[in-house]
VEXPAPA-809829 format. One line per field, with one value per residue (C-alpha): residue number from 1; residue in three letters; x, y, z. Coordinates in Angstrom, 3 decimals. Example, Ala and Ser with C-alpha at 12.3 -4.5 7.8 and 13.67 -1.06 7.14 Angstrom:
seq 1, 2
type ALA, SER
X 12.300, 13.670
Y -4.500, -1.060
Z 7.800, 7.140
END
This chain:
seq 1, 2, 3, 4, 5, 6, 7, 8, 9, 10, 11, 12, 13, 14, 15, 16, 17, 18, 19, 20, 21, 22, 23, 24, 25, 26, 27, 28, 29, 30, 31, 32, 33, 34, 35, 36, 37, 38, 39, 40, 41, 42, 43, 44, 45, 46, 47, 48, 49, 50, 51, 52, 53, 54, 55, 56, 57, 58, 59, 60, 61, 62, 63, 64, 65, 66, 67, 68, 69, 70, 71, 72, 73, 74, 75, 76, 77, 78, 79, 80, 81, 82, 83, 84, 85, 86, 87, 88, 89, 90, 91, 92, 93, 94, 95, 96, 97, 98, 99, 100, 101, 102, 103, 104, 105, 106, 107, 108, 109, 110, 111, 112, 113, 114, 115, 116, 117, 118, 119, 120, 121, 122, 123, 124, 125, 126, 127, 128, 129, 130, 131, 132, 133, 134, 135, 136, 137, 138, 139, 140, 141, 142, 143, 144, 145, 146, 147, 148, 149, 150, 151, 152, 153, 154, 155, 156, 157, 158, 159, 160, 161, 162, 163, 164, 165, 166, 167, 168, 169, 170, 171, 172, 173, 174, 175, 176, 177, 178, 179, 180, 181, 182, 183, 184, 185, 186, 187, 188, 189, 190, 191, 192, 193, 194, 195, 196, 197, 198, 199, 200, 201, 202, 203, 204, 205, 206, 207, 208, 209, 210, 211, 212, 213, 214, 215, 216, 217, 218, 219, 220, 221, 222
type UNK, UNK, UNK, UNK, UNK, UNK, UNK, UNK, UNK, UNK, UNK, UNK, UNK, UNK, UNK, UNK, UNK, UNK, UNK, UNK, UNK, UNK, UNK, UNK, UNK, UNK, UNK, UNK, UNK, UNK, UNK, UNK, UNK, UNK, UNK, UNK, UNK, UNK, UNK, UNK, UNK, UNK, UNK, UNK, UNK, UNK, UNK, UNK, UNK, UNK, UNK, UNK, UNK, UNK, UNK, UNK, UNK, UNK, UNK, UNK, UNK, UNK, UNK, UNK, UNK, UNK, UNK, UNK, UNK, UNK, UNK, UNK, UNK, UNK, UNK, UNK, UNK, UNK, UNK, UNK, UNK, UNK, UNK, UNK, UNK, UNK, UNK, UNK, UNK, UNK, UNK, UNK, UNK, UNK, UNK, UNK, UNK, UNK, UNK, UNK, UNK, UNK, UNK, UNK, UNK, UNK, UNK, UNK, UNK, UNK, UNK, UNK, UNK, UNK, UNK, UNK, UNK, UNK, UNK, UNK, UNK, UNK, UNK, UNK, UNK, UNK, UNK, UNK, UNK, UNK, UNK, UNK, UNK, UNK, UNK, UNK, UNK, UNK, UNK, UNK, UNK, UNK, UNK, UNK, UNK, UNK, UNK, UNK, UNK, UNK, UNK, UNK, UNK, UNK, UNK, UNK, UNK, UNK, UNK, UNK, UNK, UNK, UNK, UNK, UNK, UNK, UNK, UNK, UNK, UNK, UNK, UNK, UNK, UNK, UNK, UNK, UNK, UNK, UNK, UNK, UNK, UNK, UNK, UNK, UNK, UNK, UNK, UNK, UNK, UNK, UNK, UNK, UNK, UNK, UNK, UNK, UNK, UNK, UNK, UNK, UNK, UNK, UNK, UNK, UNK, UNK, UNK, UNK, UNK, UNK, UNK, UNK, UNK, UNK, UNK, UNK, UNK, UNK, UNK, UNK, UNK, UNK
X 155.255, 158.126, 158.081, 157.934, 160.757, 162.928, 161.813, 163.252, 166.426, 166.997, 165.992, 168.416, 171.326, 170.709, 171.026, 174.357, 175.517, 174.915, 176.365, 179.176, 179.832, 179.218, 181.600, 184.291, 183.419, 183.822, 186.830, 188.846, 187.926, 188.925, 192.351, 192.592, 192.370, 194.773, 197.531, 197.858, 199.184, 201.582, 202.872, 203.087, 205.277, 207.275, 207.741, 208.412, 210.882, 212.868, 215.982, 215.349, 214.578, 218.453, 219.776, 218.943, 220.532, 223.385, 223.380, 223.456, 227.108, 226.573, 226.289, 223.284, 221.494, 221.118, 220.071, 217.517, 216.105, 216.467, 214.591, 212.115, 211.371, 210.374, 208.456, 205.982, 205.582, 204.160, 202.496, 200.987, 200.054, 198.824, 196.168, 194.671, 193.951, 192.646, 190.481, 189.289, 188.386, 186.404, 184.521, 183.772, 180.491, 176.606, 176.069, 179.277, 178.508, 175.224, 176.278, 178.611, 179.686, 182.389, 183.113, 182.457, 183.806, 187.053, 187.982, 187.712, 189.587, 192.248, 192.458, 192.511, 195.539, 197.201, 196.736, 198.255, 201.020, 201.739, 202.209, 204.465, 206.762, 206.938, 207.021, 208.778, 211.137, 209.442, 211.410, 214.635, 214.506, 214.735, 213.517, 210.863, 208.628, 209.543, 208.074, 204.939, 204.465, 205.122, 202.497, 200.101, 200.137, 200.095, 196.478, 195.712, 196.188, 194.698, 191.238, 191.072, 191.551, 188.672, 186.269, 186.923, 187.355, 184.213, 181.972, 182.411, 183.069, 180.936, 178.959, 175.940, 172.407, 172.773, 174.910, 172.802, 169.577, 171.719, 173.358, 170.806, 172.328, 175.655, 178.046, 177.597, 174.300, 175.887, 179.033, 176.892, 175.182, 178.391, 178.349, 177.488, 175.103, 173.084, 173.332, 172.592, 172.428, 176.041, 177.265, 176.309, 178.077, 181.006, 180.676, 180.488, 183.639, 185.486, 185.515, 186.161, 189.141, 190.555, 190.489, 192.135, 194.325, 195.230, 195.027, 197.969, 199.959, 199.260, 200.024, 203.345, 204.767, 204.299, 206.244, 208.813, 208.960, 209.349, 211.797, 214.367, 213.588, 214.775, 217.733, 218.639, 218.338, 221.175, 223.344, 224.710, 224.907, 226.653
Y 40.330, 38.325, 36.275, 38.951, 40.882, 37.655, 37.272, 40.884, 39.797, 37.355, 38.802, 41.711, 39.184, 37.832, 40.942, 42.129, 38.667, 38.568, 42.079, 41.112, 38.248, 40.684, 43.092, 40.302, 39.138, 42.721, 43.492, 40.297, 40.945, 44.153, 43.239, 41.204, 43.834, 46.505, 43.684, 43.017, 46.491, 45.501, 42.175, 44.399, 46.876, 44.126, 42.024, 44.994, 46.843, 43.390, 45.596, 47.844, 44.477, 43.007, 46.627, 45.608, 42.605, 44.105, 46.076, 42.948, 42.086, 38.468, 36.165, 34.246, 37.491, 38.226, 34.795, 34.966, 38.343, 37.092, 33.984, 36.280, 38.156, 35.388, 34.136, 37.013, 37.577, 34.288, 33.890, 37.307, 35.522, 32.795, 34.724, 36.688, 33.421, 31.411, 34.405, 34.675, 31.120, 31.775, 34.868, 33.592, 32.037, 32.930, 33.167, 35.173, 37.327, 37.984, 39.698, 41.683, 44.113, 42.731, 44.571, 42.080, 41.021, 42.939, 41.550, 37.806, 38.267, 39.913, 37.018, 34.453, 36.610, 36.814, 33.021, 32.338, 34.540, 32.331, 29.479, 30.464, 32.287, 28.912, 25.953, 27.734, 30.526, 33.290, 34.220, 35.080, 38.672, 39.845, 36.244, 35.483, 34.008, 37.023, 39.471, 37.239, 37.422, 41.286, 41.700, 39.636, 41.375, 44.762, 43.948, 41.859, 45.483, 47.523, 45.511, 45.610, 49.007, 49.655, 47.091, 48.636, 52.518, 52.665, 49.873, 48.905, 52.497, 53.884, 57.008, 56.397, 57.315, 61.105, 61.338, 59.689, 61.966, 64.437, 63.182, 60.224, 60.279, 59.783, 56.051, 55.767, 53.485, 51.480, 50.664, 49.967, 47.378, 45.549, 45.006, 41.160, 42.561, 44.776, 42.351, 38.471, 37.557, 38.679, 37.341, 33.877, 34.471, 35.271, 32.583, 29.593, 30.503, 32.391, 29.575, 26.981, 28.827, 29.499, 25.216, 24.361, 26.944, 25.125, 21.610, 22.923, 24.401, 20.562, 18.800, 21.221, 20.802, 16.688, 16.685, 19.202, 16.802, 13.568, 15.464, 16.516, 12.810, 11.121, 13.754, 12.924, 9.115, 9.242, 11.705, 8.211, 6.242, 8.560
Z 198.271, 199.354, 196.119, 193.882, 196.013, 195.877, 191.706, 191.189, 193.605, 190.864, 187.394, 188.734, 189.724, 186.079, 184.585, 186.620, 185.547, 181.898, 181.977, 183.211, 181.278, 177.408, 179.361, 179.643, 176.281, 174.737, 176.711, 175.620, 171.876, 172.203, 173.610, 171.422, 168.471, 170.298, 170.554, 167.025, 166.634, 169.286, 167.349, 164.426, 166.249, 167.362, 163.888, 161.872, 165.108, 165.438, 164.453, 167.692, 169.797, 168.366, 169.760, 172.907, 172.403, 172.225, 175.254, 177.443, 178.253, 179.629, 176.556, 179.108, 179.411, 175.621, 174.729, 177.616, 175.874, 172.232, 173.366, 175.442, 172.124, 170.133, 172.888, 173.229, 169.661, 169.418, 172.828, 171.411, 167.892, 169.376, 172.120, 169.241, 167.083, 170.224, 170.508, 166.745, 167.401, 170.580, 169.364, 165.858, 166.910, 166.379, 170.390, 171.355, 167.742, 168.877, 172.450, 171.472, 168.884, 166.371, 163.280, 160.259, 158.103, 158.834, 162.425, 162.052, 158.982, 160.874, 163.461, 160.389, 158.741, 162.127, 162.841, 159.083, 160.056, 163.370, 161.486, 158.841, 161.137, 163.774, 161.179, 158.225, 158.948, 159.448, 162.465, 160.361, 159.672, 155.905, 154.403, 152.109, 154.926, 157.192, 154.747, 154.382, 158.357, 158.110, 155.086, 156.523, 160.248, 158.528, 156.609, 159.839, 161.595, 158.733, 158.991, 162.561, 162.245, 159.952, 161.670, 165.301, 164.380, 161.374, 162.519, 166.114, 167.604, 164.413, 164.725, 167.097, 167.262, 167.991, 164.897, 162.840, 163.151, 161.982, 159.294, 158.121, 154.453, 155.633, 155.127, 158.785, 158.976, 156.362, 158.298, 161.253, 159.653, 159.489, 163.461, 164.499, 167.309, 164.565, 161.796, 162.487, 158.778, 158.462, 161.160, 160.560, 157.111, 159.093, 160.927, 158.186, 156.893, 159.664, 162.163, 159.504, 158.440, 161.729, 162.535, 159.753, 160.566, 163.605, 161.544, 159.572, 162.853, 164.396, 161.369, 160.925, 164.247, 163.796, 160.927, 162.526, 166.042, 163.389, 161.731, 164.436, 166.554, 162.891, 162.978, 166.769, 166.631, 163.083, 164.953, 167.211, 163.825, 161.861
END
């Protein structure tokens, strides 16, 4: 009796464990989601962020926020790729409910977007590499808002018995935790694009670094 008692101690501790790791895992992909519509807000708003700006009075204070700004937008950036490269696996996939192919996409387009707004001007407002970071957000947004609203959070079972002709079991079949054979096909190129993703951002800020130490070491000559 004791052995059994102690067995069900520990197949329950297993269970509250492994729920509360897919919880975690669930809760950080869906953060991840809900703060691309923040970057958006804040790449396409940059004109209410510069208002601010203006506010401050001490010169020290305005670069401080102007700094700030840039800062979070690509701290922000940067958290949802890292996570699009965490989640985009067949384990994680498997736990949890990601809607596919829409949300990896998103964290591909967003990661994309870092890149050209650190290593080739995408922070200056109304240039051509500005308006790529703002295009690709906005469809970064506009799939996660498909994959999380009409696949992830699609109608569930009680909805379904009533309406079993409806688009609804369709779009559920597009969740990673309902369909494995999608989400491996997710996963071959998802994951593969989000590394070389990150090749390029390495491979960028090398040359950049070179760059400005060439720059720094001619300033003396010159």
């Amino acid at each position: 009796m004791k052995e059994t008692g102690n067995l069900q101690i520990e197949e329950l501790g297993h269970a509250i464990n492994k729920g509360l790791e897919f919880w975690s895992l669930q809760a950080i992909a869906d953060g991840a989601i809900m703060l691309s519509f923040v970057i958006l807000a804040m790449v396409a708003g940059r004109c209410y962020l510069e208002s601010v700006r203006r506010r401050l009075t001490l010169r020290v204070a305005a670069e401080v926020w102007e700094a700030g700004a840039d800062l979070l937008i690509d701290a922000s950036m940067g958290f949802v790729a890292l996570v699009g490269l965490f989640i985009t696996n067949p384990d994680i996939m498997a736990d949890i409910k990601i809607g596919l192919p829409w949300v990896p996409l998103a964290m591909v387009l967003i990661a994309v977007a870092l890149v050209v707004r650190a290593f080739h001007g995408g922070r200056v407002v109304g240039s051509a590499a500005w308006w790529i970071v703002l295009v690709l957000v906005a469809v970064a947004c506009a799939a996660n808002w498909f994959g999380f609203t009409f696949v992830m959070e699609a109608a569930g079972e009680e909805y379904l018995k009533k309406q079993p002709d409806s688009l609804w079991p369709t779009l559920q079949r597009m969740r990673s935790d309902f369909n494995p054979d999608l989400a491996m096909a997710t996963f071959r190129w998802a994951n593969p694009a989000l590394v070389l993703v990150f090749v390029w951002a390495v491979a960028a800020g090398v040359v950049r670094s070179w760059r400005a130490a060439r720059q720094q070491k001619a300033v003396p000559d010159a």
